[in-house]
C-alpha positions as CSV (number, residue, x, y, z in Angstrom):
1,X,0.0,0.0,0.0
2,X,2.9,2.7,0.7
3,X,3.7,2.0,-3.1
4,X,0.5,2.9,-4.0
5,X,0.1,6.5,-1.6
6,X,3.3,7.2,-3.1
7,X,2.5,6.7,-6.6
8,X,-1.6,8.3,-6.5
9,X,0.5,12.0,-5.0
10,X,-0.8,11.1,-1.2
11,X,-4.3,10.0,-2.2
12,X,-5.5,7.4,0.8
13,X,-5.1,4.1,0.2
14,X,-5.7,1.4,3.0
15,X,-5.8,-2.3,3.0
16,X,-9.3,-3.6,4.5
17,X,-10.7,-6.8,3.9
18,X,-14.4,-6.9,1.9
19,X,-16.3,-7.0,4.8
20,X,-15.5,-4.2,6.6
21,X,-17.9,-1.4,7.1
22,X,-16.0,1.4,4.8
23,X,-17.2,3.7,1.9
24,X,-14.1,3.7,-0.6
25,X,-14.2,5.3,-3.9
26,X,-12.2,2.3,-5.3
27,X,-12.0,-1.2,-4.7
28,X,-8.8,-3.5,-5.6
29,X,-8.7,-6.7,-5.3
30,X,-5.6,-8.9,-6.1
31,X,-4.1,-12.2,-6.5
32,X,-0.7,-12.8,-6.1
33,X,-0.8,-16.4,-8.1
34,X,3.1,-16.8,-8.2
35,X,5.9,-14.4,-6.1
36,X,8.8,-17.0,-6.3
37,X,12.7,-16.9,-7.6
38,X,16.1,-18.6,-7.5
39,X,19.1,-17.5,-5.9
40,X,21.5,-15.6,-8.3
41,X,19.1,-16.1,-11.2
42,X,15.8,-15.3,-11.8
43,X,12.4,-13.7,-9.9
44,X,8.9,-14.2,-11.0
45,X,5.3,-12.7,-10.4
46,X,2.1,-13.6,-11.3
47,X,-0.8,-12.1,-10.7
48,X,-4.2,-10.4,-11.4
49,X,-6.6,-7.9,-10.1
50,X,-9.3,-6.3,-10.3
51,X,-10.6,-2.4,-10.0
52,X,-14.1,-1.4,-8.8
53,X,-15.7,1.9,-8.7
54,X,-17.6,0.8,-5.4
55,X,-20.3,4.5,-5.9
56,X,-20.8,3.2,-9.1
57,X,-21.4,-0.3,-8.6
58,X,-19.4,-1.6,-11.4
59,X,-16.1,-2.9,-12.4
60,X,-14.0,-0.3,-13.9
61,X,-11.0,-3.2,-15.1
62,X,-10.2,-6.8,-14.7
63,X,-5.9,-7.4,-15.4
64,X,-3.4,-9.1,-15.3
65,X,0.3,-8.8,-14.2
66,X,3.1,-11.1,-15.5
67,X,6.8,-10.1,-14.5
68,X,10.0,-11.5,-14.3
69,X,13.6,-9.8,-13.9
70,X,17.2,-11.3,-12.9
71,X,18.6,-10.5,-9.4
72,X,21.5,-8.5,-8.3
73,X,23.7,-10.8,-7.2
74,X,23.5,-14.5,-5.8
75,X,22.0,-14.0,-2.1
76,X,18.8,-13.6,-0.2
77,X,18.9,-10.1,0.3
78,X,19.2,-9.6,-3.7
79,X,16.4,-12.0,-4.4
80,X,14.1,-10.1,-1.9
81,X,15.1,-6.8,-3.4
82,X,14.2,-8.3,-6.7
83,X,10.7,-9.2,-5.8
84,X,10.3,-5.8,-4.6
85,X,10.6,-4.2,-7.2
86,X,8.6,-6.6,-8.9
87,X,5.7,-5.5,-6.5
88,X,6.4,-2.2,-7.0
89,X,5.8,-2.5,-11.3
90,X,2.7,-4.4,-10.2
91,X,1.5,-1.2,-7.8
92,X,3.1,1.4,-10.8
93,X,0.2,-0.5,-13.3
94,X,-2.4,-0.4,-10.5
95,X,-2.2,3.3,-9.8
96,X,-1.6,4.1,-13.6
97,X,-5.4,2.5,-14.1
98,X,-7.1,4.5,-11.0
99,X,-5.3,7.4,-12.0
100,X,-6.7,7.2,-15.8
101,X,-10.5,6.6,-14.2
102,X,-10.5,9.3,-11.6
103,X,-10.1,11.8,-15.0
């Protein structure tokens, strides 16, 4: 979620399961269906989600995410770094889609 306040300019963004009793503007929803990697090689992620204009009652886009990038170097620390950045393209292409449907 701190990727995504940084990249909507501040904009609230909290993490809330369905269920809870909270008016957002927008709804995401997403699936992390593979977050995985090899030491010194290679990190993958998988996933999809889905935006909802929750006033509107209707489901602004359905996507998904496919990513993979090489790490640093051949320890944990690199592979961890890697999948964070990998997070932070899937939050980049999140916020790019609720920035182009609040215009």
């Amino acid at each position: 979620m701190q990727n995504l306040n940084v990249l909507l300019g501040g904009r609230p963004v909290s993490v809330v399961p369905e269920s809870l009793a909270v008016d957002p503007r927008y709804y995401v929803a997403v699936t992390i269906n593979r977050l995985d990697g090899r030491l010194g090689e290679t990190v993958w992620l998988n996933a999809g989600w889905t935006l909802r204009d929750q006033q509107a009652k209707r489901t602004l886009a359905i996507r998904s995410f496919v990513a993979e990038e090489r790490t640093a170097g051949p320890g944990y620390p690199d592979l961890v770094a890697t999948q964070s950045r990998l997070i932070e393209a899937l939050s980049r292409d999140i916020a790019a889609e609720i920035e182009l449907q609040a215009r």
